[in-house]
C-alpha positions as CSV (number, residue, x, y, z in Angstrom):
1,X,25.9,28.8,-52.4
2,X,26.8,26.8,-55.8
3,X,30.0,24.6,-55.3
4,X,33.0,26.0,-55.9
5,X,36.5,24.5,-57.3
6,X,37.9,23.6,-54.3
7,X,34.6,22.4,-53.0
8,X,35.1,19.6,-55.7
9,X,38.3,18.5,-54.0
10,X,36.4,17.7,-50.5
11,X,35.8,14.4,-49.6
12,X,32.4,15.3,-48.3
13,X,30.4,18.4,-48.8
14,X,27.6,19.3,-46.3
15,X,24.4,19.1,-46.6
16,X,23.9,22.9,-47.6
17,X,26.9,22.7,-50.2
18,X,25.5,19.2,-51.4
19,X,22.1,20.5,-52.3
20,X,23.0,24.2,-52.9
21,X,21.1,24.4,-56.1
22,X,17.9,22.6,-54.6
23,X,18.1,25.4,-51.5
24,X,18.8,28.3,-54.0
25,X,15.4,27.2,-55.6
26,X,13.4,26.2,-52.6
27,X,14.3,29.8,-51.4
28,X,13.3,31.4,-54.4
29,X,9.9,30.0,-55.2
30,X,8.8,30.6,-51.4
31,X,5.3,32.1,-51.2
32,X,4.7,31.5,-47.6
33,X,5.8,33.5,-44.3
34,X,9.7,33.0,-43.3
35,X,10.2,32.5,-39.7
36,X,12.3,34.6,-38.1
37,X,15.9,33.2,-38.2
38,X,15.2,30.5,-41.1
39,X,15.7,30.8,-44.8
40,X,12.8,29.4,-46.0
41,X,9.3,28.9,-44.6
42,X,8.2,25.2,-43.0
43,X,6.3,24.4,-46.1
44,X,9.9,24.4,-48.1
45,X,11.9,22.3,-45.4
46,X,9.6,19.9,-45.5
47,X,9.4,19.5,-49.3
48,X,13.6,20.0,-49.4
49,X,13.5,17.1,-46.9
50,X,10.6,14.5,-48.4
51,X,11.7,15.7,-51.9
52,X,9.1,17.7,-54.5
53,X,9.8,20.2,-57.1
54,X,10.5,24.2,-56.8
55,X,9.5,25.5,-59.9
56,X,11.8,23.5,-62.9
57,X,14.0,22.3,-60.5
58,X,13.5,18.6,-59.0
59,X,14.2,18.5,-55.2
60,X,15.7,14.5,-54.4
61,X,14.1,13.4,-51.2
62,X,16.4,13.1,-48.3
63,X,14.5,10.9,-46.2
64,X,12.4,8.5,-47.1
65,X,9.9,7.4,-44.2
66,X,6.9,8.6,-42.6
67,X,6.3,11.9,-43.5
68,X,4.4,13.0,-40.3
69,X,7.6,12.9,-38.5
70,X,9.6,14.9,-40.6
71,X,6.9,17.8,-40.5
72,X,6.7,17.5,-36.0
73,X,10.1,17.3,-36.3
74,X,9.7,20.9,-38.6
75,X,7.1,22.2,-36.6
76,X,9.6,21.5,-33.2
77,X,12.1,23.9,-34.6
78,X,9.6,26.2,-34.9
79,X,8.8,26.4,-31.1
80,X,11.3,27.1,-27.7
81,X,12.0,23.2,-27.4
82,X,14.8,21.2,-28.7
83,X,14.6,18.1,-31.4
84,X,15.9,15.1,-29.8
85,X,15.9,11.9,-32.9
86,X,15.7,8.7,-31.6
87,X,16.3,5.3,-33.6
88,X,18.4,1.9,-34.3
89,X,22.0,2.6,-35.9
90,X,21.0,3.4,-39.4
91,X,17.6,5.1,-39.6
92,X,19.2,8.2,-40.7
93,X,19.3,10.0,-37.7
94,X,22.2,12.2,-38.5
95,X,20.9,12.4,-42.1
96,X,18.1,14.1,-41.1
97,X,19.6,16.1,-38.7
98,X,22.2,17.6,-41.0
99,X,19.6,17.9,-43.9
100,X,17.1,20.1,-41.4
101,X,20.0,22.3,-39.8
102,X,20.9,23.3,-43.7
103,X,17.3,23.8,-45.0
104,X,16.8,26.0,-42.1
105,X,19.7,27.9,-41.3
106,X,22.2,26.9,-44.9
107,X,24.7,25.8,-41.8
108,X,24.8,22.4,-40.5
109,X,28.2,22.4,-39.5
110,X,27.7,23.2,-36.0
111,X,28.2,20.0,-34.6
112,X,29.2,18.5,-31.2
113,X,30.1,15.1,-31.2
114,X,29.0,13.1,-28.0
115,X,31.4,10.8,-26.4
116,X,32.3,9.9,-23.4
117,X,34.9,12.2,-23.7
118,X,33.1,15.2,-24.2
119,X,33.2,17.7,-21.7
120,X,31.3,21.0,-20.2
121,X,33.6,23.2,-22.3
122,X,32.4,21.7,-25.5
123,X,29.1,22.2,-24.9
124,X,29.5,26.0,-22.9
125,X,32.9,27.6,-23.9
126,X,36.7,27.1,-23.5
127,X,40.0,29.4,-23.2
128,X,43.1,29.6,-25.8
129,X,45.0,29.1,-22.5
130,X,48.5,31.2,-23.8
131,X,46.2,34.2,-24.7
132,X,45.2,33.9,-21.6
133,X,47.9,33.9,-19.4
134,X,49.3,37.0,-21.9
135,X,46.4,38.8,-21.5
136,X,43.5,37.7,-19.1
137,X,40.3,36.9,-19.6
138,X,39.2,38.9,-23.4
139,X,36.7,38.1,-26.2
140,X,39.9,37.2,-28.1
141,X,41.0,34.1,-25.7
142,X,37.4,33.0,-25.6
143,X,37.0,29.7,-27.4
144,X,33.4,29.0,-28.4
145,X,31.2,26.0,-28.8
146,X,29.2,25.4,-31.7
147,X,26.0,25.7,-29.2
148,X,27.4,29.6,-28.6
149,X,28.1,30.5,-32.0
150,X,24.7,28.6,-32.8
151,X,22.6,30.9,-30.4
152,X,25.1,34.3,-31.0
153,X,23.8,34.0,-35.0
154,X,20.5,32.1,-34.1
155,X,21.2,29.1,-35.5
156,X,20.8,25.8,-35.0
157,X,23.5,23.7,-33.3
158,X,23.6,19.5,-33.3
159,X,24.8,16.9,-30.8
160,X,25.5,13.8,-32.5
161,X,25.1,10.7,-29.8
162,X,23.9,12.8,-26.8
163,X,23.5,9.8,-24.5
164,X,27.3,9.0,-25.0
165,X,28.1,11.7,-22.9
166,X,28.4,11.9,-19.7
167,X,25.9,13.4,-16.6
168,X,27.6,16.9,-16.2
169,X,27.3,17.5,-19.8
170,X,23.8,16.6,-20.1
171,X,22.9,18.6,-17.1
172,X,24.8,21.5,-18.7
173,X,22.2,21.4,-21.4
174,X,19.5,21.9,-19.1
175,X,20.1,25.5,-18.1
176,X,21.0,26.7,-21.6
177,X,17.7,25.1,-22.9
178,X,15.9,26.4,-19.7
179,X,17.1,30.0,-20.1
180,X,18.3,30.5,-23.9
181,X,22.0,32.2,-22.4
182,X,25.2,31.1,-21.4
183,X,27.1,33.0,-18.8
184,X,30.3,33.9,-19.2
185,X,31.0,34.2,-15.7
186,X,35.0,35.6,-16.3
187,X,33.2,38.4,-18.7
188,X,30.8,39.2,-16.5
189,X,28.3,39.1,-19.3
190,X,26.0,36.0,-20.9
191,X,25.0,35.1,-24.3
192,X,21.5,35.1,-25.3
193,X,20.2,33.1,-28.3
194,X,18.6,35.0,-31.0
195,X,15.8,34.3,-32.4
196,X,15.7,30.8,-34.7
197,X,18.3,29.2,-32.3
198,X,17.5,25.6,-31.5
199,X,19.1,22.6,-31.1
200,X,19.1,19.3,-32.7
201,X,20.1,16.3,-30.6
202,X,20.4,12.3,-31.6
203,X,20.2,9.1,-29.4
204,X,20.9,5.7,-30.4
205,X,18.3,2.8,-28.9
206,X,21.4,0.5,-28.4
207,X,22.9,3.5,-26.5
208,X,20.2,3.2,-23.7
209,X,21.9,2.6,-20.3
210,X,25.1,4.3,-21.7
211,X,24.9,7.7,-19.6
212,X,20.5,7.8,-19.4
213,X,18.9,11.1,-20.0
214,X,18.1,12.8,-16.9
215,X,13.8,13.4,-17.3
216,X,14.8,16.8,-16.6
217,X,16.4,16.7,-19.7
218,X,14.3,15.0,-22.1
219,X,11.5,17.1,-21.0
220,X,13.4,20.3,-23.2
221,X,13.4,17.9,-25.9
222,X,10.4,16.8,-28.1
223,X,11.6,13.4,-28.7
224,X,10.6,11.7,-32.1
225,X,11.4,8.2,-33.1
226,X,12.8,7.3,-36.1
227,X,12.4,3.8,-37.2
228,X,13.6,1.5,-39.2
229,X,12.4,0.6,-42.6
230,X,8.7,-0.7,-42.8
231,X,9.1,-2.7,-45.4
232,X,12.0,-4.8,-47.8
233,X,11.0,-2.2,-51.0
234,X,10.9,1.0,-49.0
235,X,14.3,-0.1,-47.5
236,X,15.5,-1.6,-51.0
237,X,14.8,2.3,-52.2
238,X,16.9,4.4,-49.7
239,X,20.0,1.9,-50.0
240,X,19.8,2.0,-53.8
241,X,19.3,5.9,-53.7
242,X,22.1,6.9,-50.9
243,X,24.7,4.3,-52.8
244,X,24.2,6.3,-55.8
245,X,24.6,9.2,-54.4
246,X,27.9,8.5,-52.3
247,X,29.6,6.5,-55.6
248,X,29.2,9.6,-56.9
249,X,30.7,11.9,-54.6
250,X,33.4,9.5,-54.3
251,X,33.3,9.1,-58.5
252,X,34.0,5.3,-57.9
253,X,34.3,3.8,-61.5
254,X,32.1,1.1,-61.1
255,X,28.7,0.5,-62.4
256,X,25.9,0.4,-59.8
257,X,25.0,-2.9,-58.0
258,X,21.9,-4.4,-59.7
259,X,18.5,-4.4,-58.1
260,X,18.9,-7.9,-57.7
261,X,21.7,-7.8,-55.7
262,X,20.6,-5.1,-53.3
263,X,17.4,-6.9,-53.0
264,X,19.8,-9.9,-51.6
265,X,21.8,-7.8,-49.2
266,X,18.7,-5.9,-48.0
267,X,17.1,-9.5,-47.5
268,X,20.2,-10.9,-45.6
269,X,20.1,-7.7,-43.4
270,X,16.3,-7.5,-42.7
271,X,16.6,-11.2,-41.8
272,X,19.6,-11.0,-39.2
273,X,18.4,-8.0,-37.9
274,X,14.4,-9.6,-37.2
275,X,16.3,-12.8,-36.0
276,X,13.5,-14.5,-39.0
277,X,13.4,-15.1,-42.2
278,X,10.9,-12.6,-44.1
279,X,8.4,-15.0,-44.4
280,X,8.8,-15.8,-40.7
281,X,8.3,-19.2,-41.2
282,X,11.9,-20.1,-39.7
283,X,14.2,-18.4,-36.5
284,X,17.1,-16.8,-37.3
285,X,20.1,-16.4,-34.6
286,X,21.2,-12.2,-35.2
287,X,24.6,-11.5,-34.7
288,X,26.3,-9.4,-32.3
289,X,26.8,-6.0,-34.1
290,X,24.2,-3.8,-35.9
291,X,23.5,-4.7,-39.7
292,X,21.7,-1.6,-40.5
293,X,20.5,0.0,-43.3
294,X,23.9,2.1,-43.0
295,X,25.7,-0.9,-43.2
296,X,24.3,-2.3,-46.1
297,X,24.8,1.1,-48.1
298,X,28.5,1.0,-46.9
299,X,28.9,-2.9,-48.0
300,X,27.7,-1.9,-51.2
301,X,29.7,1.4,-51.8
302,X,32.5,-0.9,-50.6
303,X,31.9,-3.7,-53.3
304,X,31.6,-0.9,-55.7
305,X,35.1,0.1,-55.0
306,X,36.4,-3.2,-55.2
307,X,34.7,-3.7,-58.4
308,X,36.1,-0.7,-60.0
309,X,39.6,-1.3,-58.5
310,X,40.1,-5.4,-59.2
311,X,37.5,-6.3,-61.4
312,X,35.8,-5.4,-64.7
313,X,33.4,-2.3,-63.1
314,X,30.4,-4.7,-62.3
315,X,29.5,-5.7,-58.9
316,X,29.8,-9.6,-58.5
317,X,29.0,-11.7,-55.8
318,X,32.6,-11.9,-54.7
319,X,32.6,-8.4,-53.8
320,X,29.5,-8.7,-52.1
321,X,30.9,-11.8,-50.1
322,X,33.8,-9.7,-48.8
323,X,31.2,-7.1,-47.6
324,X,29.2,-9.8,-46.1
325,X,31.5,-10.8,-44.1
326,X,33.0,-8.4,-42.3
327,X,29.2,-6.7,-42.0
328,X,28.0,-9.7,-40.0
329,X,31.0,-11.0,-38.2
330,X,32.3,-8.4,-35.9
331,X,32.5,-11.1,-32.6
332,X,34.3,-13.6,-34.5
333,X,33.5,-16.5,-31.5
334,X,30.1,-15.9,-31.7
335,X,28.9,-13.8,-35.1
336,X,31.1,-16.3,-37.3
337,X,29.1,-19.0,-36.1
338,X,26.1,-16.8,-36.3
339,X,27.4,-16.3,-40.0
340,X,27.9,-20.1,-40.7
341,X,24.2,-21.2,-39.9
342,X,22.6,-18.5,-42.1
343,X,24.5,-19.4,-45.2
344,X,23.9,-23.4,-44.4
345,X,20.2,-23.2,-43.2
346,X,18.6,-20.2,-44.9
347,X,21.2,-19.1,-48.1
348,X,22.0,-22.5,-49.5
349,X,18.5,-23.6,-49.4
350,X,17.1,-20.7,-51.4
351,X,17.5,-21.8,-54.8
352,X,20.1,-21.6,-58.3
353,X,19.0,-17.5,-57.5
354,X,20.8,-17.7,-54.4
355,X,23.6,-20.4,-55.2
356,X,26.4,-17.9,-56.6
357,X,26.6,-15.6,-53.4
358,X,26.6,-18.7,-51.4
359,X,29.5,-20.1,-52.6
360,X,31.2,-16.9,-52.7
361,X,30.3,-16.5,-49.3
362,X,31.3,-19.6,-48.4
363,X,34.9,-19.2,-49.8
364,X,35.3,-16.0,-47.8
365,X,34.8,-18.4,-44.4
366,X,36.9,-20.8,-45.1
C-alpha cells in the first residue's frame, strides 16, 4: 500500500511500505502464473529484487550480486524447504531477506530475532500468563510467534542470526519444518501451515562455532551463500546506492559523499578486510572487528550527518576520519595499532590523492 502520513513519521519503513509503488506495479503488469500464497509470480520477485522496469515504472535493484542466487533463492520458496542465507557481516543477508518476504507475501515483518536468549516460545507459542490464570488455557491467552501467524496466513516468517540461538531452539525448528504444524498441546489441536508458508533463516560465517546447526537441521534448509563483493566497483555501487537511499529516509541535509571519497573508504575496507593491499603486492595486518560493506555505508551516512550538523553540507575528510576510526578500532590494544600501521605504511605512502584523509586520520589518533 502507498505510504501514508504517519508512515512518513517512522524511522524506518519495511520493505513492503518502502517500495510500495514498485510492488503495486510489479503486481499489476504480471502475466505469468501466481503461486498459491504469493502476490506475484517468481518472474516479478526476481525482477523487484535484481531491479528492471514494470511497465513506466522503474523498479531500483535491491541486491546487487550474482543473480543466480537470488533466483535459487526464489525458486526455494517455491518448494516445501526453508531458505537459510549464509555470508560475512554485510553481504546483505537481511536485506535480502526482508526484500523477498515483502515481494512475496507484502509482509516481512514477521521476524524472530536469534540470540542466545531466544527461547522455544518464540519460536512455537507463549501464554498472556494473568489471562491465564483468570481463565485457563483459551485462544485469547495464546501468544503467538511470528512462525504461527506466518504458517496460520501462509506466510513467510524470518529468523534473523539462527546460529545465535541456542540447541533446543534449533531443534524446535526441526519438527515444524518436518511436519508444517505446531501443536498446541493445552488446546488439544495444532496449527497447520497453509499453502505459501516458508521460512527464511540467516547465518553469519563469523557465527560458526556459536551454537552449530544440527545436520538434521540444515538438511530442511537449502542453504545459499551470499558473498561478499567481487570486485572494488561492484562494491563502490551498492555503498553509494544504500547511502543514498538511507540519507534520504533519514532526510540528513548534507550533500552525498563524492565518488572519490567512497572509492577511498571502500579501498580502506577491501584492504583490511583481504589483510592486502588491492594490488596485493604488500600484507596488511586486519583488525579485530568486521569492516563490512555495512560498515562502510554506516561510516558514510554517519559523516553525512556530521556534515550537515557541524559543517557546511559537504563531506570532508574530517568526517570521514571520525568514521574511520571508530570503524577499525573496536579492540583498542590491538586494532589501534592495527589502525597506526595502515595509515603509516599503506595511506601516507599513496600520494597528494591520499594526503588530506591521512592527516585527518592522523589527528583523530593522536
Amino acid at each position: 500500500m502507498p505510504n501514508t502520513a504517519d508512515d512518513k513519521t517512522l524511522l524506518r519503513l519495511p520493505a513492503e511500505k518502502l517500495y510500495a509503488n514498485e510492488i503495486e506495479a510489479l503486481i499489476n503488469e504480471d502475466k505469468d502464473p501466481v503461486p498459491a500464497g504469493w502476490q506475484m509470480s517468481p518472474r516479478q520477485v526476481f525482477t523487484f529484487i535484481t531491479g528492471g522496469k514494470a511497465g513506466a515504472v522503474p523498479i531500483t535493484p535491491k541486491y546487487i550480486g550474482h543473480n543466480r542466487l537470488v533466483e535459487v533463492a526464489v525458486a526455494t520458496l517455491l518448494t516445501d524447504r526453508a531458505l537459510l542465507l549464509i555470508g560475512e557481516p554485510g553481504t546483505a543477508k537481511s536485506w535480502l531477506s526482508e526484500n523477498l518476504a515483502a515481494a512475496v507475501f507484502g509482509d516481512s515483518t514477521k521476524i524472530i530475532q536469534g540470540t542466545a536468549g531466544t527461547s522455544e516460545e518464540q519460536i512455537r507459542y507463549s501464554w498472556n500468563y494473568a489471562m491465564l490464570l483468570a481463565e485457563g488455557p483459551s485462544d485469547r491467552a495464546l501468544i503467538k510467534s511470528p512462525v504461527m501467524t506466518a504458517m496460520e496466513t501462509g506466510g513467510i516468517a524470518r529468523i534473523e542470526e539462527i546460529s545465535r540461538c541456542q540447541s533446543e531452539v534449533q531443534d524446535a525448528l526441526i519438527s515444524i519444518l518436518s511436519e508444517k504444524t505446531i501443536a498446541i498441546t493445552e488446546l488439544a489441536r495444532e496449527v497447520s501451515a497453509k499453502r505459501g508458508f516458508s521460512l527464511i533463516a540467516t547465518a553469519n560465517t563469523r557465527d560458526k562455532g556459536v551454537n552449530d546447526m544440527s545436520a538434521a537441521l540444515k538438511r530442511r534448509f537449502n542453504i545459499v551463500v551470499l558473498p561478499t563483493p567481487a570486485t572494488l566497483e561492484t562494491e563502490i555501487g551498492i555503498v553509494k546506492k544504500r547511502v543514498g537511499e538511507i540519507s534520504a529516509n533519514y532526510q540528513l541535509t548534507a550533500h552525498l559523499p563524492a565518488d572519490e571519497a567512497i572509492e577511498k573508504v571502500v579501498t580502506i575496507f577491501r584492504e583490511l578486510r583481504a589483510g592486502q593491499t588491492l594490488d596485493a603486492k604488500q600484507k596488511i595486518k586486519p583488525p579485530s572487528g568486521v569492516v563490512s560493506t555495512a560498515e562502510a555505508i554506516s561510516l558514510l551516512t554517519g559523516a553525512m550527518a556530521l556534515a550537515g550538523s557541524f559543517g557546511d553540507g559537504r563531506v570532508k575528510e574530517i568526517d570521514l576520519a571520525a568514521g574511520l576510526q571508530g570503524a577499525v578500532v573496536k579492540d583498542e590494544d590491538k586494532d589501534q595499532a592495527v589502525w597506526n600501521e595502515y595509515l603509516e605504511n599503506i595511506m601516507k605512502k599513496r600520494g597528494t590523492k591520499w594526503q588530506p584523509l591521512y592527516k585527518a586520520c592522523r589527528e583523530m589518533t593522536s
